[in-house]
Kinemage of the C-alpha trace (Angstrom):
@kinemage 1
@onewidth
@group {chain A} dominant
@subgroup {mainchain}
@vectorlist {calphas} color= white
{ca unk a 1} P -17.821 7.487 -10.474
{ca unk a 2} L -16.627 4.327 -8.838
{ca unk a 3} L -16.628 3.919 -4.939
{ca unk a 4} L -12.992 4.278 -4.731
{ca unk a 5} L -12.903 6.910 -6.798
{ca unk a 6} L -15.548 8.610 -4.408
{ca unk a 7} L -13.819 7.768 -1.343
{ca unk a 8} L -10.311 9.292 -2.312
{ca unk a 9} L -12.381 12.406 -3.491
{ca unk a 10} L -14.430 13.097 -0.064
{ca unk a 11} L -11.072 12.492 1.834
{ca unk a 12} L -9.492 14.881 -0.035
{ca unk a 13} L -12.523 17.218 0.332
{ca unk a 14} L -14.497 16.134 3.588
{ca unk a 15} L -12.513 14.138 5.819
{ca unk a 16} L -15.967 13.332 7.953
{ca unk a 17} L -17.362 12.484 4.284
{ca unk a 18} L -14.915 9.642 4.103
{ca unk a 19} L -15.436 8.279 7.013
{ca unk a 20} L -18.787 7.709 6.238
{ca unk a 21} L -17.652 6.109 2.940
{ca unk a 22} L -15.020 3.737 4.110
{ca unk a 23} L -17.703 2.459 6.941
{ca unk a 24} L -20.152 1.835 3.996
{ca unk a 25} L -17.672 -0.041 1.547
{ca unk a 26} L -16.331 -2.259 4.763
{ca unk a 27} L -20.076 -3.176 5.228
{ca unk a 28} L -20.300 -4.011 2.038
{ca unk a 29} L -17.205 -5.802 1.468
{ca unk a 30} L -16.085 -3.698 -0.951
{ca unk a 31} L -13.149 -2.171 0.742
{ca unk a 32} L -9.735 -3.265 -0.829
{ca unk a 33} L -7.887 -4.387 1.936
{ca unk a 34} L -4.227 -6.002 1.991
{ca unk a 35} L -4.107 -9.363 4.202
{ca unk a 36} L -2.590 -8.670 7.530
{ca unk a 37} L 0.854 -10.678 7.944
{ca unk a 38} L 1.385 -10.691 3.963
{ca unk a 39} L 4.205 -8.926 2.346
{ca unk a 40} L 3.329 -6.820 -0.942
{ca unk a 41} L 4.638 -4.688 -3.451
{ca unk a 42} L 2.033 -2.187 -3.130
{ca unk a 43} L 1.594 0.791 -5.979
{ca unk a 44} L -0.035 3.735 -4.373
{ca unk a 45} L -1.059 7.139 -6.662
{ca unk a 46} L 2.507 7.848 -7.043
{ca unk a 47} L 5.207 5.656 -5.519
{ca unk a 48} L 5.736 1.845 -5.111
{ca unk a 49} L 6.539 0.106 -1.365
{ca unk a 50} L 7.540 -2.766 -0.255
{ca unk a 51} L 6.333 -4.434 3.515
{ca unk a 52} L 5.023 -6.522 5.578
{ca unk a 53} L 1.144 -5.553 6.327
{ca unk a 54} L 0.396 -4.978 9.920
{ca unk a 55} L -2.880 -3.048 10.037
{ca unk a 56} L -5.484 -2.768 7.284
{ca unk a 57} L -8.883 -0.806 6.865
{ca unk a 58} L -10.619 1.270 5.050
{ca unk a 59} L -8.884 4.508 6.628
{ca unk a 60} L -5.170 3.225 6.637
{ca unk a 61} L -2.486 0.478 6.187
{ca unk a 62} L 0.471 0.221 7.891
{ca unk a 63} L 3.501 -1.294 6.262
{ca unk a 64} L 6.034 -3.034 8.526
{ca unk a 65} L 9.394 -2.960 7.810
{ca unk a 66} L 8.988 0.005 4.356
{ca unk a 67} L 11.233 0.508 1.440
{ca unk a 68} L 9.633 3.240 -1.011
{ca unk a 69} L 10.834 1.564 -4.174
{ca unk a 70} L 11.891 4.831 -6.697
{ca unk a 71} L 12.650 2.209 -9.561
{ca unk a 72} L 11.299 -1.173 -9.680
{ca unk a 73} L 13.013 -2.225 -13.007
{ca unk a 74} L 11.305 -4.387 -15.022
{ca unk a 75} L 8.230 -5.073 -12.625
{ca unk a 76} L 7.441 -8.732 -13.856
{ca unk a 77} L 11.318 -9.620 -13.480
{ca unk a 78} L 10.922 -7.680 -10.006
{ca unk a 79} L 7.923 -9.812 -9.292
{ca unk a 80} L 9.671 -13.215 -10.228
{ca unk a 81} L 12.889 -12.235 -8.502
{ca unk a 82} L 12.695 -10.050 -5.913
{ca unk a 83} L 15.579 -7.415 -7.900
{ca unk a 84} L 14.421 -3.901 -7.874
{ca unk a 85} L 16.415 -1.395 -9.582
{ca unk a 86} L 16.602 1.600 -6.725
{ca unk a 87} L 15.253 1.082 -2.578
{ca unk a 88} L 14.885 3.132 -0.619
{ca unk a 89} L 14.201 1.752 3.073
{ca unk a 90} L 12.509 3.155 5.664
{ca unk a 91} L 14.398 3.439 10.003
{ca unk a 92} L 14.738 -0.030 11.133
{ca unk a 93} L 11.818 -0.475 13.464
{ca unk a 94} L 9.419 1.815 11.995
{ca unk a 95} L 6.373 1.476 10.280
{ca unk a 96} L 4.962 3.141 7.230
{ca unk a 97} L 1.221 4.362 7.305
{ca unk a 98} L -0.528 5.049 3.952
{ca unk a 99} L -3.847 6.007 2.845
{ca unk a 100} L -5.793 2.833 1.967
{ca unk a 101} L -7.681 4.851 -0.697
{ca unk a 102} L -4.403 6.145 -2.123
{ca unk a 103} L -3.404 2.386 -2.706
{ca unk a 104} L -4.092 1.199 -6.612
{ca unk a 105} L -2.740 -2.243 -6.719
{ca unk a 106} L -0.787 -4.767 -4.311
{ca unk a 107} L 1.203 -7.775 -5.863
{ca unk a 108} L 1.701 -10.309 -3.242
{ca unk a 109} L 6.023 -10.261 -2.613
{ca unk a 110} L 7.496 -13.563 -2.410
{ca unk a 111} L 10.909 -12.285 -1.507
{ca unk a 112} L 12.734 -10.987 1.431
{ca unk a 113} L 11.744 -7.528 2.183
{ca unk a 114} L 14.336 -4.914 1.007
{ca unk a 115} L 16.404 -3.417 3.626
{ca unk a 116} L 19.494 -2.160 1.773
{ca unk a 117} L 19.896 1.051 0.021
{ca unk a 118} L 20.160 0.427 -3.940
């Protein structure tokens, strides 16, 4: 079983477990952090987002600015062009907090950040 794959088990069993675990992989450097002040498409377990990355660790990121992206359309035409099918955007001035081990993948987002419903 991979690190990750350890850490988003003993948070989902032991929360004091995965404390212990995220300290371990940051001392490492193994923890997959998003870089503070970047924008991303991120892909968690189940849902897409879009922000701007305020806070990272091995706990928790927070998202500046969310959309939860339902539809993304064709990603690598979302990813060239910043057009996503259906957005969903978070309250203006609030910040989205997700699990960092619940996180899978985050594509850098070259675009302005989605604020619209679509």
């Amino acid at each position: 079983m991979q690190l990750y794959e350890q850490l988003a088990l003993s948070r989902w069993l032991d929360p004091e477990a995965a404390l212990v675990l995220a300290d371990y992989l940051e001392e490492r450097g193994e923890a997959m952090l998003l870089e503070v002040g970047k924008t991303y498409l991120v892909m968690t377990l189940t849902h897409y987002y879009t922000g701007k990355v305020v806070e990272s660790t091995p706990g928790r990121t927070v998202l500046e600015d969310p959309a939860w992206i339902p539809d993304t359309g064709r990603l690598s035409e979302a990813l060239a062009t910043g057009k996503l099918n259906e957005v969903e955007p978070g309250p203006d001035g609030e910040s989205l907090v997700l699990n960092t081990s619940h996180i899978t993948n985050g594509w850098m987002w070259n675009h302005a950040l989605p604020r619209k419903v679509k």
